[in-house]
C-alpha positions as CSV (number, residue, x, y, z in Angstrom):
1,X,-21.6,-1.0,-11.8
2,X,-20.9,-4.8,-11.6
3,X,-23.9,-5.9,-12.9
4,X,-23.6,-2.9,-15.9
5,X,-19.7,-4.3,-16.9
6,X,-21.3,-7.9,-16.8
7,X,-24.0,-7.1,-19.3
8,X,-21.8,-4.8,-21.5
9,X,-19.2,-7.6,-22.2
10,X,-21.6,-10.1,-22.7
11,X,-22.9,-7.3,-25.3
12,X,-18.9,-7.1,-26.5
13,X,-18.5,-11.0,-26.8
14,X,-21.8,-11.3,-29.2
15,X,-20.9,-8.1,-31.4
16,X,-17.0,-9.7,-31.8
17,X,-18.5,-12.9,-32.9
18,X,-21.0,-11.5,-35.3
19,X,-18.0,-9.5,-36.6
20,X,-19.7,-6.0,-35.6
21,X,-16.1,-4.5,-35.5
22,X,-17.1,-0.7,-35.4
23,X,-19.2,-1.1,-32.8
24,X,-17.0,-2.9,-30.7
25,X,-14.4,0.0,-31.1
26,X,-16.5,2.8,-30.3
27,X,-18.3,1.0,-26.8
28,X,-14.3,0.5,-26.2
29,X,-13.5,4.4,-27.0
30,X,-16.1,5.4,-25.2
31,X,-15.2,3.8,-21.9
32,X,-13.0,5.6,-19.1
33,X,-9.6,3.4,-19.0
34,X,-10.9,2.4,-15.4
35,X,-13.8,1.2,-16.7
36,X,-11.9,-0.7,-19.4
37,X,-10.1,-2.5,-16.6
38,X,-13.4,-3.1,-14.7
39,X,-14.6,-4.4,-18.2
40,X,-11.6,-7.0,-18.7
41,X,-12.4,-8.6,-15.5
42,X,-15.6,-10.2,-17.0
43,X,-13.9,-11.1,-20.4
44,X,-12.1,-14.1,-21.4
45,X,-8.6,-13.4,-21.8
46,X,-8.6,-14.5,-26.4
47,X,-11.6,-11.4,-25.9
48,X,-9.5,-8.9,-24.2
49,X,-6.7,-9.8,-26.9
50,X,-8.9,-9.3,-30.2
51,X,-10.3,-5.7,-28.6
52,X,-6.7,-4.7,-28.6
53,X,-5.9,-6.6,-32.2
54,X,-8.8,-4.2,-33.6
55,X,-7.2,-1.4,-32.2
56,X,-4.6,0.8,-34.5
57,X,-4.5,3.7,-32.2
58,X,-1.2,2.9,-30.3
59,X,-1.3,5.8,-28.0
60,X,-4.7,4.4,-27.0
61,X,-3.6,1.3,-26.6
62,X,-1.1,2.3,-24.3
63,X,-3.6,4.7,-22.4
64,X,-6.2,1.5,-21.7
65,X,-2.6,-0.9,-21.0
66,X,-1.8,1.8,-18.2
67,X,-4.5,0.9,-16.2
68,X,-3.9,-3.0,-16.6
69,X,-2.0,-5.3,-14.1
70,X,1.2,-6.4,-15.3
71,X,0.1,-10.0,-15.6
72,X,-2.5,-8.8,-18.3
73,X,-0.3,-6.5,-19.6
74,X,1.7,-9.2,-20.7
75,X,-0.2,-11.7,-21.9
76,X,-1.9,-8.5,-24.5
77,X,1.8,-7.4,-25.6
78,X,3.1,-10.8,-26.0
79,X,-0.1,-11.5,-28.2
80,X,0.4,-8.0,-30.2
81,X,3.9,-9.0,-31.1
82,X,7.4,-7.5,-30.0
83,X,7.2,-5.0,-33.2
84,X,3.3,-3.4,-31.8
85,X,5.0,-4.0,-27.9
86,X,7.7,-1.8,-28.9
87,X,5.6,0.9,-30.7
88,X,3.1,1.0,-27.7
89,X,5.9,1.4,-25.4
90,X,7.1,4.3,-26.9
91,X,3.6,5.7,-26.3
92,X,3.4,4.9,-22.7
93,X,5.0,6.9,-20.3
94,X,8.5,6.4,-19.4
95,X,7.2,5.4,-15.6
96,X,4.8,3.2,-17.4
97,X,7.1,1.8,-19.8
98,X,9.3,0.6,-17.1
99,X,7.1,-0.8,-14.6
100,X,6.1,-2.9,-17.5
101,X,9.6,-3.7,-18.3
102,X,10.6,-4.5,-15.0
103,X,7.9,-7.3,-14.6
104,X,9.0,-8.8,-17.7
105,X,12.3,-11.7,-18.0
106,X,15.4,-9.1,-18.6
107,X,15.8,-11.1,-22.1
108,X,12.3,-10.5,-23.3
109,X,12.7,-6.3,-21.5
110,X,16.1,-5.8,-23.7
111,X,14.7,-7.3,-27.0
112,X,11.8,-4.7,-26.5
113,X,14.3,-1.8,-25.7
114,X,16.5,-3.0,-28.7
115,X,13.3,-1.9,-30.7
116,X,12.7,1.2,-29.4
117,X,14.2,4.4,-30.4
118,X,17.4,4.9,-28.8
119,X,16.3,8.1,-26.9
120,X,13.4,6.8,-25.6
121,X,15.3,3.6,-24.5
122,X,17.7,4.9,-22.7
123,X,15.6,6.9,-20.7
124,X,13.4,3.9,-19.8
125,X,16.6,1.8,-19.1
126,X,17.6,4.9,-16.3
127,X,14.5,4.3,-14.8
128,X,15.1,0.1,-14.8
129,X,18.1,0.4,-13.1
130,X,16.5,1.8,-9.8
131,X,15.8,-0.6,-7.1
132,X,11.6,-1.5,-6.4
133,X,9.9,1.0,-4.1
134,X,12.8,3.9,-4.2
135,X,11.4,7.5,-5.2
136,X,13.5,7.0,-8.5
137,X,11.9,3.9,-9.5
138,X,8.4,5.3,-9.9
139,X,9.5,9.1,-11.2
140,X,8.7,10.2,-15.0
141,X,11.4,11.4,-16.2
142,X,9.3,14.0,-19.1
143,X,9.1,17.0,-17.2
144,X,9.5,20.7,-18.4
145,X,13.1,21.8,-17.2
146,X,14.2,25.8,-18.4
147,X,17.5,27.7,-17.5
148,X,17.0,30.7,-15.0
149,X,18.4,33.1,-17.5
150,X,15.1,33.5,-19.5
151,X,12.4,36.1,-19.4
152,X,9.1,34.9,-18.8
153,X,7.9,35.9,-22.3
154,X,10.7,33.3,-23.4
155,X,10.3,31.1,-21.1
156,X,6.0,30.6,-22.1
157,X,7.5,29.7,-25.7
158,X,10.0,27.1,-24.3
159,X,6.8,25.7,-22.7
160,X,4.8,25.7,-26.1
161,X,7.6,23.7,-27.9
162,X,8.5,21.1,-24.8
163,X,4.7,20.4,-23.2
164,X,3.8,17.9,-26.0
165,X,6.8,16.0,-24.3
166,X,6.0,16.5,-20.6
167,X,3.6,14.9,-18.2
168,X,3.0,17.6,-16.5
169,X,3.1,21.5,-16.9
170,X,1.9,22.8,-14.1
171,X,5.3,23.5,-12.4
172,X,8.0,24.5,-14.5
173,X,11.4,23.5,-12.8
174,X,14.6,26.0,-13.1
175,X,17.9,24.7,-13.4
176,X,21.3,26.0,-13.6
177,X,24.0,25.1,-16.3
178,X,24.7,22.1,-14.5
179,X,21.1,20.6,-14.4
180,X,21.1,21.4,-10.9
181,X,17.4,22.0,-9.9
182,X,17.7,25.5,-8.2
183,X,13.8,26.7,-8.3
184,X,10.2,26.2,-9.6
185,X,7.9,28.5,-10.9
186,X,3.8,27.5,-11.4
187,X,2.6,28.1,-14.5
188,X,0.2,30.5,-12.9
189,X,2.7,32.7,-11.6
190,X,4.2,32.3,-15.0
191,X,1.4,33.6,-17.2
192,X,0.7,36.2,-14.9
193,X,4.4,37.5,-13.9
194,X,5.7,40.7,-16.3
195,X,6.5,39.3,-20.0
196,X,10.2,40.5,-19.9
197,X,10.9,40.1,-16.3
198,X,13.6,37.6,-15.7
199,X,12.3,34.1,-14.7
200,X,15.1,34.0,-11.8
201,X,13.3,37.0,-10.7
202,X,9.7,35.2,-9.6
203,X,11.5,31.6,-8.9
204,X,10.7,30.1,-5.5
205,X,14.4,29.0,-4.7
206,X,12.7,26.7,-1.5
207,X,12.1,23.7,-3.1
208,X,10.8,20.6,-1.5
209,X,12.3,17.8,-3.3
210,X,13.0,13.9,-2.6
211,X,15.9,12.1,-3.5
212,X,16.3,9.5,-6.4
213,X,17.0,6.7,-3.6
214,X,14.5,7.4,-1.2
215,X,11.8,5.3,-0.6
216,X,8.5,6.2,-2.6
217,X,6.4,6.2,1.4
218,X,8.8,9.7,1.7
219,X,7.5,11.0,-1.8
220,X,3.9,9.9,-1.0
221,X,4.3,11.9,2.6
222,X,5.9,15.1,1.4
223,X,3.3,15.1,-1.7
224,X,0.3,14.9,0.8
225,X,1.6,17.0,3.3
226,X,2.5,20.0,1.3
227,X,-0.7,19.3,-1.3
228,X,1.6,18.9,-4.3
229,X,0.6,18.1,-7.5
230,X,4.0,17.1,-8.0
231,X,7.6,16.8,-6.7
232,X,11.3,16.9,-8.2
233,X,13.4,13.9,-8.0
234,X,17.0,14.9,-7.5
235,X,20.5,13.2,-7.5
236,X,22.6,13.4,-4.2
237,X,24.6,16.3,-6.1
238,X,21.4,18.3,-6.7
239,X,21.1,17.3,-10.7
240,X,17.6,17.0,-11.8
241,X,16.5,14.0,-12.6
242,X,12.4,13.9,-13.2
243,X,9.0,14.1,-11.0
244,X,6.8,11.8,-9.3
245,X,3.1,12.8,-9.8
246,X,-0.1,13.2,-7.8
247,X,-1.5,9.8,-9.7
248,X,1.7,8.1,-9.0
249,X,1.6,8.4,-5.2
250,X,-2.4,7.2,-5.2
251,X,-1.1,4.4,-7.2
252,X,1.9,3.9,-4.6
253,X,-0.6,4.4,-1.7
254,X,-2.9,2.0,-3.1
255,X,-0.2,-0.9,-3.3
256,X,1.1,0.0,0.0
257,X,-2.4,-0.1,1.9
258,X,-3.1,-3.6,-0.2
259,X,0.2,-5.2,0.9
260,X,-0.5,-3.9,4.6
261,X,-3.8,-5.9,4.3
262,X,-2.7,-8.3,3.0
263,X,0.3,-8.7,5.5
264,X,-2.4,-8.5,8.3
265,X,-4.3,-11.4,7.4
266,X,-1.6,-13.7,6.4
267,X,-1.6,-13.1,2.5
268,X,1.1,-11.1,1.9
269,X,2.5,-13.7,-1.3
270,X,-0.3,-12.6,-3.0
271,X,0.1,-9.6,-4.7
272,X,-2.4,-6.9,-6.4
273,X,-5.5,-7.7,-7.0
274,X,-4.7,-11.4,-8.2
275,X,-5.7,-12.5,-4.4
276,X,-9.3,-12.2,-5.3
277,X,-9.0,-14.0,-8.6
278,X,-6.5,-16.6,-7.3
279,X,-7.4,-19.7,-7.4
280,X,-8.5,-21.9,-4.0
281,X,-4.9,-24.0,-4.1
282,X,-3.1,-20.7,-4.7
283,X,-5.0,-18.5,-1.9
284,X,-4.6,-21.8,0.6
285,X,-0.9,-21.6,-0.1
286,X,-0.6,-18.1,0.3
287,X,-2.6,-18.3,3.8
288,X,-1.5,-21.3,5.3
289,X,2.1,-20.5,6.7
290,X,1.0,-17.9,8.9
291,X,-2.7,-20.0,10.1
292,X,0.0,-22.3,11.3
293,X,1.8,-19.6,13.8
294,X,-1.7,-19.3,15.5
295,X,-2.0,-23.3,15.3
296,X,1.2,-22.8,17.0
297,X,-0.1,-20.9,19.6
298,X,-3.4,-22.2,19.9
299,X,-1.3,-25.7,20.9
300,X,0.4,-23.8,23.5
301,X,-2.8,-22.1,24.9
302,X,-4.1,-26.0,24.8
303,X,-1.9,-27.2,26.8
304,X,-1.8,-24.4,29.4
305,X,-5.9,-25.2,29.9
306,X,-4.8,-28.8,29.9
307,X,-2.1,-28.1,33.2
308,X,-4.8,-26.0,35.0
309,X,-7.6,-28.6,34.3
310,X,-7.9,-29.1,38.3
311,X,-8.8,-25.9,38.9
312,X,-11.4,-25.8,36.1
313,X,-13.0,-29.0,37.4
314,X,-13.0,-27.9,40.7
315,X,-14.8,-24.1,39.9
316,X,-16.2,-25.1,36.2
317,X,-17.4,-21.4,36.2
318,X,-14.1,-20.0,35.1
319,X,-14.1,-21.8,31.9
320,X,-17.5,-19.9,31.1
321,X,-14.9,-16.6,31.1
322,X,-12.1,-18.1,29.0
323,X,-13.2,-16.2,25.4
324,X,-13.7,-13.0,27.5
325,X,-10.5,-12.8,28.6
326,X,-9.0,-13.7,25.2
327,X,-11.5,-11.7,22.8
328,X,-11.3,-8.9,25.2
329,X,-7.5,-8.8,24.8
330,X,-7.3,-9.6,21.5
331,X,-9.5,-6.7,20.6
332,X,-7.5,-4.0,22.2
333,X,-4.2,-5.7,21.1
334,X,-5.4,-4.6,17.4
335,X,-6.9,-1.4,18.3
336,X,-3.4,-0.8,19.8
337,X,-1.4,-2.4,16.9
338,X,-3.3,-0.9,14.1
339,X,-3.4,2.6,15.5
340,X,0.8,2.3,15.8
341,X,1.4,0.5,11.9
342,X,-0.7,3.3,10.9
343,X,0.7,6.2,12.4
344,X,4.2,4.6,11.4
345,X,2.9,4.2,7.6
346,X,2.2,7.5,7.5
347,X,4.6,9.4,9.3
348,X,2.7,10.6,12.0
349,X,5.2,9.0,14.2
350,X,9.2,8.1,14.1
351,X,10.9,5.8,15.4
352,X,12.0,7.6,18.0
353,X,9.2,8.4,19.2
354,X,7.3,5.0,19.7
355,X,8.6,4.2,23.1
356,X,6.2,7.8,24.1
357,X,3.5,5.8,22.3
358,X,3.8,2.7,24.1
359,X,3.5,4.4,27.1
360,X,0.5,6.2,26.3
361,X,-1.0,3.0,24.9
362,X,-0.3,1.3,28.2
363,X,-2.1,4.4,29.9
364,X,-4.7,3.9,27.8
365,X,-4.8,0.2,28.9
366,X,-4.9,0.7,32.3
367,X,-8.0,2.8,31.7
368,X,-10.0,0.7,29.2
369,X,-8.5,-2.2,31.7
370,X,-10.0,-0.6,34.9
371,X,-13.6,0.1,33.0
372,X,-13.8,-3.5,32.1
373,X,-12.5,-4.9,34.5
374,X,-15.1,-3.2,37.3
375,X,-17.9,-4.1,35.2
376,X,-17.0,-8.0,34.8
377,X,-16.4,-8.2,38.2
378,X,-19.9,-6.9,38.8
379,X,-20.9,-9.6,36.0
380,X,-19.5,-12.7,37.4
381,X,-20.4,-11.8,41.0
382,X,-24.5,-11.7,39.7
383,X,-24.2,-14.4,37.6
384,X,-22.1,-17.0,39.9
385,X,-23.4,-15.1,43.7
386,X,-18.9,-15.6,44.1
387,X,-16.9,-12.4,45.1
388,X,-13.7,-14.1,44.4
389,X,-14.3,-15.2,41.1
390,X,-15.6,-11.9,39.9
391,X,-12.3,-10.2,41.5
392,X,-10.3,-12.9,39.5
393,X,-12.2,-12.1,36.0
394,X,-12.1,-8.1,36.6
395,X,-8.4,-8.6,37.4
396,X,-7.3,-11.0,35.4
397,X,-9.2,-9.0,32.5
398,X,-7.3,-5.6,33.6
399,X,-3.9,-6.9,33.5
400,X,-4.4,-9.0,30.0
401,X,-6.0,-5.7,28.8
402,X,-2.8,-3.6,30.2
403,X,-0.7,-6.5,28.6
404,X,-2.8,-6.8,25.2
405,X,-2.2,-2.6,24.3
406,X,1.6,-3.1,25.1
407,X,2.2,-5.7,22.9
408,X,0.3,-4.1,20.1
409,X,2.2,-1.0,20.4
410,X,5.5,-3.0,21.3
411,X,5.4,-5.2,18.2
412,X,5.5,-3.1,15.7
413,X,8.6,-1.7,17.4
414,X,10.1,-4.7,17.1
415,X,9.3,-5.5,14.0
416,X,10.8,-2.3,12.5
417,X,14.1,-2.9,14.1
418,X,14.4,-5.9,12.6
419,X,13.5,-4.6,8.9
420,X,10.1,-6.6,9.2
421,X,7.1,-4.9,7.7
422,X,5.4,-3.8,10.8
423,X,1.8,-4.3,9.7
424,X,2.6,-8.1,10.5
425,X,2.5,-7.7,13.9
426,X,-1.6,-6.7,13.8
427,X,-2.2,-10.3,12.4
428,X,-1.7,-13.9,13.8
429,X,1.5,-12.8,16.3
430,X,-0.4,-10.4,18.6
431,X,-2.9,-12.5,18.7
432,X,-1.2,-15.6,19.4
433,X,1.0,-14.1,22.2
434,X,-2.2,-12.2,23.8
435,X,-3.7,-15.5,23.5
436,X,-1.0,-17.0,25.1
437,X,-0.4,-14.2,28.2
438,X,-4.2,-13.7,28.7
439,X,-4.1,-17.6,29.4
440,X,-1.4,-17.5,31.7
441,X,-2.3,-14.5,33.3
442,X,-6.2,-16.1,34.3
443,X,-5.1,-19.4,35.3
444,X,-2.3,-17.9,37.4
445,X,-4.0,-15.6,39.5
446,X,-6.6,-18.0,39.5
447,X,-4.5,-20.7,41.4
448,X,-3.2,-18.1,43.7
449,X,-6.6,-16.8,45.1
450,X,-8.5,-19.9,45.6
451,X,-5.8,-22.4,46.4
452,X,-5.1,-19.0,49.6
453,X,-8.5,-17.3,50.1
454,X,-11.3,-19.5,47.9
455,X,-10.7,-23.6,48.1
């Protein structure tokens, strides 16, 4: 697929400077919006801009812009003008529309709005005025809303005149005269239900919904667990407000699992997919803060080597099982920690409940501990012909192992209490601190049983 994008807009760039317009237009019309966006990646920015220049359809223009991050998105509608920005906004979806708005300056989003029909502005600006990552901030609010005092008959007109307007159709939502949501009908049900029986007759008054304030995670959880294609978006006082869609919660899902990875391996300030694209001075910046808490640490495990150097020169044979101890640890510690951010990301756990995984994750220490531990002991006693040090490595590699799955169930704990995004805790801490304990733990019991039973 690379190698295909890379030739076809080497294809583009020749055709756009021999002026082969048409042909430009139709490879672009023929392309998938995804495949558009795999496309700009290998075209100079000016490029990307004429494509768009040559382009009059605006609903197509906003249909390729969808799939664009907001940094390109920018630089195309600031090169199209404020006039075509304003026309192609009306195109996009509201959702759409105001994710682009909001990554704009507010002077630059209200000149654009200013443009815009007043309608259509106004229910952008509703959408603006919801804080990042809240169920309101990513809902459309085109959805296909009917009073419960219609027959179905009536109702399947209704749908006929408003669908042109909506996103989606599937579900038809019923609310009262209040535009309190009280019920939802599928289409399905709809087309096959009696023509003149009354819609309130065949509504499903149980609906799952999500508040407007809510975070979008909630949305994302109810939508997967219950295998939506959809869900309302309500007020506190029950008003209908609009839906989140299936393809807005694999967007939200996407950006959550990037800024998890990202978080994990010290990136976090780099956003999207501009990490890949970023520049070495910008990537370096982005990294180096959190290298320097394991620098930190690595300093402190240093200098704990440093006070036990006797014992190392006296039985040199325990610095041969220095990155066991610490790899070993380390391992788990993630095992431990990822298992936990994940469960937590995805609801699979509370809260609540994560002091009854911390103790089943230092259960399952003990017994990964005990495993290991037996079998370097076994190790170090054939290797070095000395019982005592292959009890101190299959000890010493128990407790750090017992220790490691703690902390990497503990952390996250931690983090969340203190309204820290707990996927940090996989990354440099846990491995700093098992670093740290692993250290402590070896060279301790080490001094005790040869300075008593060994020396």
């Amino acid at each position: 697929m690379e190698e295909k994008m890379k030739e076809l807009s080497e294809k583009i760039i020749r055709l756009l400077e021999e002026k082969k317009i048409q042909e430009v237009k139709e490879i672009i019309f023929d392309l998938y919006p995804t495949e558009f966006t795999e496309l700009t990646d290998y075209l100079p920015l000016e490029k990307t801009v004429e494509i768009f220049k040559l382009i009059k359809d605006d609903e197509k223009i906003a249909e390729l812009l969808s799939e664009l991050n907001s940094e390109l998105q920018a630089n195309i509608m600031d090169a199209l003008g404020k006039e075509k920005a304003s026309d192609i906004l009306e195109e996009m979806d509201t959702d759409e529309a105001a994710d682009f708005l909001g990554e704009i300056t507010p002077e630059e989003s209200r000149e654009l709005l200013d443009l815009m029909p007043k309608e259509e502005a106004k229910e952008i600006e509703e959408l603006l005025k919801y804080e990042e990552n809240t169920a309101g901030s990513i809902m459309n609010n085109e959805f296909v809303a009917l009073p419960e005092d219609l027959t179905a008959e009536e109702a399947i007109n209704k749908i006929r005149e408003l669908s042109p307007e909506a996103e989606m159709i599937y579900y038809i939502y019923i609310v009262d005269k209040r535009e309190k949501l009280i019920g939802v009908i599928s289409l399905r049900d709809l087309i096959m239900a009696n023509p003149k029986a009354k819609i309130s007759e065949i509504v499903e008054e149980d609906v799952v919904s999500v508040l407007d304030t809510e975070d979008q995670e909630t949305a994302a959880r109810i939508i997967a667990d219950y295998d939506f294609l959809a869900i309302p978006v309500i007020s506190r006082k029950g008003t209908l407000l609009g839906i989140i869609t299936v393809d807005d919660i694999i967007d939200v899902l996407e950006e959550e699992v990037t800024e998890d990875i990202h978080t994990m391996v010290g990136s976090s300030e780099v956003y999207e997919d501009k990490l890949i694209k970023a520049s070495p001075s910008t990537r370096a910046k982005a990294r180096i803060p959190w290298l320097f808490i394991c620098l930190f640490g690595d300093i402190i495990s240093g200098l704990i080597i440093k006070f036990n150097s006797g014992i190392l020169q006296s039985i040199i044979a325990m610095a041969f099982f220095i990155p066991v101890i610490l790899d070993m640890g380390g391992n788990v510690g993630s095992q431990s920690s990822t298992i936990t951010v994940r469960a937590l990301a995805t609801g699979q756990i509370e809260i609540d409940e994560l002091w009854k995984n911390i103790w089943a994750e230092v259960k399952v220490g003990c017994i990964i501990g005990l495993v290991a531990g037996v079998v370097m002991s076994f190790i170090a006693l054939l290797w070095q012909n000395n019982y005592l040090l292959g009890l101190l490595i299959g000890i010493s590699l128990g407790v750090t192992m017992i220790t490691a799955t703690t902390m990497g169930a503990l952390f996250p704990l931690i983090f969340t209490k203190i309204k820290i995004d707990p996927a940090i805790s996989a990354g440099p801490f846990i491995t700093t601190a098992i670093d740290v304990s692993g250290l402590l733990i070896y060279f301790s019991l080490g001094s005790f049983l040869f300075r008593h039973f060994g020396i």
